[in-house]
NUKE-871219 format. One record per residue (C-alpha): residue number from 1; residue in three letters; chain; x, z, y. Coordinates in Angstrom, 1 decimal, padded with zeros to 4 digits. Each point is the difference from the previous one (the first is absolute). Layout:
% residues N
resi NUM resn ALA chain A px X pz Z py Y
...
***
This chain:
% residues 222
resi 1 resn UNK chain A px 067.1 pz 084.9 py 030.1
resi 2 resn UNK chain A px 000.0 pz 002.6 py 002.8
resi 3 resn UNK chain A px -001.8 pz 000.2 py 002.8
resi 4 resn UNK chain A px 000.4 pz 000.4 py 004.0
resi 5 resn UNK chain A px -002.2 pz 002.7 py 002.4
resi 6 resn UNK chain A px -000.1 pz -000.8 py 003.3
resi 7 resn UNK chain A px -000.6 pz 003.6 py 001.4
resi 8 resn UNK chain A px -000.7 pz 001.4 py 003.4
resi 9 resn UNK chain A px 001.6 pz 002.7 py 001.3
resi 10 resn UNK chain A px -001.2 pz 002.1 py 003.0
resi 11 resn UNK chain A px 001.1 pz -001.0 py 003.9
resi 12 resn UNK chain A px 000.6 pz 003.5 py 001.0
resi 13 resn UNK chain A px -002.8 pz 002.6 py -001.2
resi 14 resn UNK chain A px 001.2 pz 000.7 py -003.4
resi 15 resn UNK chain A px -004.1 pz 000.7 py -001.1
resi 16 resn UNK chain A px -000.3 pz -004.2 py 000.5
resi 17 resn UNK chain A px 000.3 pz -001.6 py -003.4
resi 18 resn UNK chain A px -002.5 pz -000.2 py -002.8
resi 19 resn UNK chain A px -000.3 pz 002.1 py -003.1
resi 20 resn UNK chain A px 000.6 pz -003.6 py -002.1
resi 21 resn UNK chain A px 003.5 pz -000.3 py 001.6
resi 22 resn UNK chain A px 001.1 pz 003.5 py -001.1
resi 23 resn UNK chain A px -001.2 pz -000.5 py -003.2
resi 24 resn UNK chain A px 001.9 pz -003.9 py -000.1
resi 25 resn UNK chain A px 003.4 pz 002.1 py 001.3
resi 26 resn UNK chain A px -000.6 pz 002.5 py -002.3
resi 27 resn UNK chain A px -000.4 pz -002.7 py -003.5
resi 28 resn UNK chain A px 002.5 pz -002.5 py 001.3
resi 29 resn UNK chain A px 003.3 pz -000.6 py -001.4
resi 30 resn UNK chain A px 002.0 pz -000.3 py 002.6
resi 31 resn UNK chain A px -000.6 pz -000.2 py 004.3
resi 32 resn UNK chain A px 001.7 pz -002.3 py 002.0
resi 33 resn UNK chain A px 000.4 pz 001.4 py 002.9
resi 34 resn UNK chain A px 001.2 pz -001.6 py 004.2
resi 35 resn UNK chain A px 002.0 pz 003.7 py 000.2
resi 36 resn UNK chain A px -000.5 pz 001.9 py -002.9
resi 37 resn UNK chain A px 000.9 pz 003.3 py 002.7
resi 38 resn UNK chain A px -003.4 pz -000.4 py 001.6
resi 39 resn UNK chain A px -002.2 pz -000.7 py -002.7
resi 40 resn UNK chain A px 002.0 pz 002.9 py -002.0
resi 41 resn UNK chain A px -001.7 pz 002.4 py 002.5
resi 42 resn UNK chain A px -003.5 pz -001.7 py -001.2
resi 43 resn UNK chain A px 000.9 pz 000.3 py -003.4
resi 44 resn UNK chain A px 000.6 pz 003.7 py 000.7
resi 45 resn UNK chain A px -002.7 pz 000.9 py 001.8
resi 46 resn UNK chain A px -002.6 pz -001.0 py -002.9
resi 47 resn UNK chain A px 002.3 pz 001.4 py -002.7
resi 48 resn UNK chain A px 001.2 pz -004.1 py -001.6
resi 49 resn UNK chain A px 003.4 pz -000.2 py -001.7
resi 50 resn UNK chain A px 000.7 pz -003.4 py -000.4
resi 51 resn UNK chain A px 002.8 pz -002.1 py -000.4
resi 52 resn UNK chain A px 000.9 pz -002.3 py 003.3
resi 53 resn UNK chain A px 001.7 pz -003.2 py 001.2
resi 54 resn UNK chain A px 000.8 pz -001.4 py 003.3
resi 55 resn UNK chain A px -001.9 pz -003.1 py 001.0
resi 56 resn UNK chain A px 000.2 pz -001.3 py 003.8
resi 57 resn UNK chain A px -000.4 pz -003.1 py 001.9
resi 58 resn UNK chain A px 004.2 pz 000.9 py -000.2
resi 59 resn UNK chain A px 000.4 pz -000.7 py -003.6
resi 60 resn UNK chain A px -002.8 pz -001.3 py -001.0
resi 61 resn UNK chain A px 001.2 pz -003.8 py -000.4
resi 62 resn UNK chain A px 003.4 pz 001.7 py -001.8
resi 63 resn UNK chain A px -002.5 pz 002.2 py -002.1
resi 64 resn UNK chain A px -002.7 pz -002.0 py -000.9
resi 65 resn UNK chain A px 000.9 pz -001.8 py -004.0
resi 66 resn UNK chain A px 001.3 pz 003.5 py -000.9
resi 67 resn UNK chain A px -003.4 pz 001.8 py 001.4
resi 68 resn UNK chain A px -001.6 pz -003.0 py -002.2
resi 69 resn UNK chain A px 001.8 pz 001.0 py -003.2
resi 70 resn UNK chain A px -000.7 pz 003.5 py 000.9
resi 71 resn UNK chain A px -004.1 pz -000.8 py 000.5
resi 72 resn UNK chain A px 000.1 pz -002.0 py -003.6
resi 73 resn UNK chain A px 001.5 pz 003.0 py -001.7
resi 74 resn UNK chain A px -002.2 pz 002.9 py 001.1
resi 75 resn UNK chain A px -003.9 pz 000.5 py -000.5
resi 76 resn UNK chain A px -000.2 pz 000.6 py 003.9
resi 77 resn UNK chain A px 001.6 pz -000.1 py 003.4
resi 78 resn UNK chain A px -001.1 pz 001.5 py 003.2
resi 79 resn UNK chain A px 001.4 pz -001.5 py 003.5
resi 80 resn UNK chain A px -000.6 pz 002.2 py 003.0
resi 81 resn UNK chain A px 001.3 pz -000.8 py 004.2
resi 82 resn UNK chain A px 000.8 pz 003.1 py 001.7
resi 83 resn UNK chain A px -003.4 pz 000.2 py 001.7
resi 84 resn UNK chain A px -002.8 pz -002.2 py -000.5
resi 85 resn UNK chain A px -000.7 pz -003.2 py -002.5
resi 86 resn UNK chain A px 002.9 pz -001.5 py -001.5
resi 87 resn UNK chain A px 000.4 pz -003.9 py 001.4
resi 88 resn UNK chain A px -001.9 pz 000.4 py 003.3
resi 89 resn UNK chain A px 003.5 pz -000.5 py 002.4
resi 90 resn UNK chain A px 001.8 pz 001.9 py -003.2
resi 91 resn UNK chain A px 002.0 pz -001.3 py -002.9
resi 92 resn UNK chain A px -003.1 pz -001.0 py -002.5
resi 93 resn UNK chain A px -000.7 pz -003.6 py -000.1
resi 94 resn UNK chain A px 003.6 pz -001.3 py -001.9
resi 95 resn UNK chain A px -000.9 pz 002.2 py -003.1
resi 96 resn UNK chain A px -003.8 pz -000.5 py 000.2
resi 97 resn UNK chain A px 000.9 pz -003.7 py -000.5
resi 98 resn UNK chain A px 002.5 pz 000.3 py -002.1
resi 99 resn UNK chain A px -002.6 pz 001.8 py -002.6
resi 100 resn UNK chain A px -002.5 pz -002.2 py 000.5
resi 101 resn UNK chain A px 002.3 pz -002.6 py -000.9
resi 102 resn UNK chain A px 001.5 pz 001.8 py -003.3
resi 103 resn UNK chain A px -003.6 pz 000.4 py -001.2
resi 104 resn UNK chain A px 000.0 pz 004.2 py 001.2
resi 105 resn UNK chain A px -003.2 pz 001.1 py 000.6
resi 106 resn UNK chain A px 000.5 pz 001.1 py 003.9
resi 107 resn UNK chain A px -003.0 pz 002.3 py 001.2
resi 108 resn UNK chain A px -000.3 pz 001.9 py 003.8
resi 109 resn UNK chain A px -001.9 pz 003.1 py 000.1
resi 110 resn UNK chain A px -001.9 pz 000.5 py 003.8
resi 111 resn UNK chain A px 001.5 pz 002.5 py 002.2
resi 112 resn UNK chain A px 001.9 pz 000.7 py 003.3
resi 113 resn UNK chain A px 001.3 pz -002.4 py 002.5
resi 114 resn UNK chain A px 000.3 pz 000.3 py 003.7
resi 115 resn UNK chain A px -001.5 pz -003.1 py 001.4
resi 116 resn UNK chain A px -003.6 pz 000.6 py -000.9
resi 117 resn UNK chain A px -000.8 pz 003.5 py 001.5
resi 118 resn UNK chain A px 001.7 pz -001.1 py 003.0
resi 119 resn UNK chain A px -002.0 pz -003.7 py 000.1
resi 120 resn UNK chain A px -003.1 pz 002.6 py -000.4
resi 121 resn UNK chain A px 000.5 pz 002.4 py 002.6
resi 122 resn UNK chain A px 001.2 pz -002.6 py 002.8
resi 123 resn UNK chain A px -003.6 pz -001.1 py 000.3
resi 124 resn UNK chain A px 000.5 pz -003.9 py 000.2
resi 125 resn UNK chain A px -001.9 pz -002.1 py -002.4
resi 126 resn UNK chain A px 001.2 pz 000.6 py -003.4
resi 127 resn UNK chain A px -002.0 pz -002.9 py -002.3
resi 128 resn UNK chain A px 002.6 pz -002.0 py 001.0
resi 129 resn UNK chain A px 003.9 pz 001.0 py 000.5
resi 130 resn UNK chain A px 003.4 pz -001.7 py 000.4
resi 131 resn UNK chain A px 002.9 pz 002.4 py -002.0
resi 132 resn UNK chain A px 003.6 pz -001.2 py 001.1
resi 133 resn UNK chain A px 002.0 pz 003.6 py -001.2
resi 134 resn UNK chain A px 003.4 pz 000.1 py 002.1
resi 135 resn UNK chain A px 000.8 pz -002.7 py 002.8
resi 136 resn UNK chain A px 004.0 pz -001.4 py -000.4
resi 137 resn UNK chain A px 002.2 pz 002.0 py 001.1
resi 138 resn UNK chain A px 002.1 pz -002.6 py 001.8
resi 139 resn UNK chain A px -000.8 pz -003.8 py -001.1
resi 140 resn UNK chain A px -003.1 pz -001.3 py -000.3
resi 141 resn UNK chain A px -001.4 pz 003.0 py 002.2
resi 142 resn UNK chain A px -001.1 pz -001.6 py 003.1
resi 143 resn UNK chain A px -001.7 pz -002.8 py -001.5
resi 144 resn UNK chain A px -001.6 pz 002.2 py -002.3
resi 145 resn UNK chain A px -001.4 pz 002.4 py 002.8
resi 146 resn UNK chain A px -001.2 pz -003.7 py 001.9
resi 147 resn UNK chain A px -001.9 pz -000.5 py -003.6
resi 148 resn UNK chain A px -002.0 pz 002.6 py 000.4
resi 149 resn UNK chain A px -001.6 pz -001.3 py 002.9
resi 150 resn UNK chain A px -001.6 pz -002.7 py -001.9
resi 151 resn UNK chain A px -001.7 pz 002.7 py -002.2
resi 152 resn UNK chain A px -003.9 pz 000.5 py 000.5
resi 153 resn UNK chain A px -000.3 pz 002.8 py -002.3
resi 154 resn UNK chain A px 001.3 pz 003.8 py 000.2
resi 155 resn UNK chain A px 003.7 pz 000.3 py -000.2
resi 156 resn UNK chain A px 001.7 pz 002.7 py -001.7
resi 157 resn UNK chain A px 004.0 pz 000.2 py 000.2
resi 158 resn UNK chain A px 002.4 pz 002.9 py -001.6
resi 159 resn UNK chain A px 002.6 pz 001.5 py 001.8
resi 160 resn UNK chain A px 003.3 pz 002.6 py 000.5
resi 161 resn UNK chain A px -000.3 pz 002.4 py 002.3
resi 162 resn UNK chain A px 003.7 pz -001.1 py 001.4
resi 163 resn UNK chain A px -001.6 pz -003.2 py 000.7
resi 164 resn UNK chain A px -004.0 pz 000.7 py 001.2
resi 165 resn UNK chain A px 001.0 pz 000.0 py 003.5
resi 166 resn UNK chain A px 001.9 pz -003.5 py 000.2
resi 167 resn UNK chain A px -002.7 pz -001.4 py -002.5
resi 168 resn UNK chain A px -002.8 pz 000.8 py 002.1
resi 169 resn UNK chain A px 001.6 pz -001.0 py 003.8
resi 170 resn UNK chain A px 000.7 pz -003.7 py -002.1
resi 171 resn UNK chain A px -003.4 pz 000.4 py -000.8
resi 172 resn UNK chain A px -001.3 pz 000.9 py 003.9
resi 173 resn UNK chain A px 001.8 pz -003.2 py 000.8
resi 174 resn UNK chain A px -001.8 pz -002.1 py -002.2
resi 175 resn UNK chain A px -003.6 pz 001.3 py 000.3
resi 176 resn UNK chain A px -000.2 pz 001.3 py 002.9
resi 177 resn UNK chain A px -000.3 pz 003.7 py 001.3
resi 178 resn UNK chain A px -003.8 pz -000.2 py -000.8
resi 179 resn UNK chain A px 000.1 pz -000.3 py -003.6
resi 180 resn UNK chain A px -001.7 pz 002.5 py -002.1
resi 181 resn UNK chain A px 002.4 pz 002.0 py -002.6
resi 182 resn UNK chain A px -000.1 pz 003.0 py -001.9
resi 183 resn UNK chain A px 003.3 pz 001.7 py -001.3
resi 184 resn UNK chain A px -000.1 pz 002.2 py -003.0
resi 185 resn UNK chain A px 002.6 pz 002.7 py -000.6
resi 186 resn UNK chain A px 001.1 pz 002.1 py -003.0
resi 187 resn UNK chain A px -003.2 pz -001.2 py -001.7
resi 188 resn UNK chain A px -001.4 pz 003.1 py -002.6
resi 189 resn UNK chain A px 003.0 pz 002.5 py 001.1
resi 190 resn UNK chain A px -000.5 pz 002.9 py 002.5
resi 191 resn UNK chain A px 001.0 pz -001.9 py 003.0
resi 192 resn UNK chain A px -002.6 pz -003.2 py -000.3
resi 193 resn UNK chain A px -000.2 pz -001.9 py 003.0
resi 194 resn UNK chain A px -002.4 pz -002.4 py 001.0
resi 195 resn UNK chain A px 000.2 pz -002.1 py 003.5
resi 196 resn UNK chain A px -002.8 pz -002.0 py 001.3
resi 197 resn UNK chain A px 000.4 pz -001.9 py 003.1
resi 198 resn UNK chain A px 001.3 pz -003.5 py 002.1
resi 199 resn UNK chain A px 003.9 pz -000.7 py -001.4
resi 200 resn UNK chain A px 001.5 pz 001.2 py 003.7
resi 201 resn UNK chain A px -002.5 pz 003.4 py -000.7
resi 202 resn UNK chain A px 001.5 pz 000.5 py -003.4
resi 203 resn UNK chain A px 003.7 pz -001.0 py 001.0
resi 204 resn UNK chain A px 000.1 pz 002.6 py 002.6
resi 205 resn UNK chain A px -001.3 pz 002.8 py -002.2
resi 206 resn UNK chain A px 002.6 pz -001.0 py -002.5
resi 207 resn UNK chain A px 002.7 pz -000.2 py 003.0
resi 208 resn UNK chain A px -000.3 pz 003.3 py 000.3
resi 209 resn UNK chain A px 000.3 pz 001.6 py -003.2
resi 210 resn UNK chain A px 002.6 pz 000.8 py -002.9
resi 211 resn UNK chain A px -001.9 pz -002.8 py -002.3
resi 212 resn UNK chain A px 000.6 pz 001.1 py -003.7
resi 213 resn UNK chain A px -001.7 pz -001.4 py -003.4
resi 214 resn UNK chain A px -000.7 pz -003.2 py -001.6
resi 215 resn UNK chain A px -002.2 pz -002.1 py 002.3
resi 216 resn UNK chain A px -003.6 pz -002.2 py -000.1
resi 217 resn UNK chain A px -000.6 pz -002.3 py 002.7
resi 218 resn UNK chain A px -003.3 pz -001.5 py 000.4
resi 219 resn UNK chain A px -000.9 pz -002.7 py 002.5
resi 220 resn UNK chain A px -003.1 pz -001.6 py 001.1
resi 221 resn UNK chain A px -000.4 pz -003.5 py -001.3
resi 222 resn UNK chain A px -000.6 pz -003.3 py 002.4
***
């Protein structure tokens, strides 16, 4: 019976994953990878050859009883996002449960993901937190944004930089101009940005700029 890593992979400064996870890429059979392109180039850097499969929130319901079969057969499987913790708004959970189900010992080594160094730096309370990932794009949106209202606790949102700017005016609408926030930018990579300020302070910074990178939003609860 095989078995399934859960392994971490860094957000942007390639020095950000643990010495366990090399070693697990290293032993394991075979990598499934969201693009096999990017994670090629971590593979590279720390000198891994390993064999590789797609896996993505694309073809992961057509994939899953084959990645099953493949799991059963082999002492060990390694599944790795493009940046970050595998499940956490990334294909992860259908396979997870489908192991757990088949009796596959399933176990998730610690590592990078975005959301908790930028819930730490914002400065809002972090003993409790509220972790939506991305709004809707279309339906369900509004009524999702509303929801948030309702929520006493820190808030912390993902988001495109194609779509910062109409996420954060919905969200000026909502709670108001006054509403705490904090931005993070290009979290680990040369160009890290982080924005403190009221949602109309942070909108008009963003207004201005080329905004490039993945995105964490964090809003003040209440």
């Amino acid at each position: 019976m095989g078995k399934l890593y859960i392994v971490p992979t860094p957000i942007g400064n390639l020095e950000d994953i643990t010495l366990r996870a090399l070693r697990i890429l290293q032993e394991t059979d075979t990598i499934l990878a969201e693009d096999t392109r990017v994670t090629k180039k971590l593979l590279t850097h720390y000198n891994i050859q390993k064999p590789m499969l797609s896996y993505h929130q694309h073809n992961e319901h057509q994939q899953l009883n084959h990645y099953i079969d493949l799991i059963e057969r082999q002492n060990s499987v390694a599944l790795v996002s493009d940046a970050g913790t595998p499940s956490i708004s990334d294909a992860g959970f259908l396979l997870t449960r489908a192991c757990i189900e088949h009796d596959i010992e399933v176990e998730c080594l610690p590592g990078a993901t975005a959301f908790v160094p930028a819930l730490v730096n914002s400065g809002f309370p972090t003993d409790k937190f509220y972790f939506y990932g991305f709004l809707p794009h279309k339906k369900g949106r509004k009524t999702a944004i509303e929801k948030l209202t309702t929520i006493k606790e820190t808030i912390v949102l993902y988001e495109s930089p194609f779509r910062l700017l109409k996420t954060l005016k919905e969200l000026k609408n909502v709670f108001g101009d006054t509403c705490q926030i904090c931005v993070c930018r290009e979290l680990t990579k040369i160009y890290e940005e982080t924005v403190r300020g009221t949602i109309a302070e942070v909108l008009a910074h963003f207004s201005a700029k080329n905004i490039k990178g993945e995105v964490v939003v964090v809003l003040q609860g209440g």
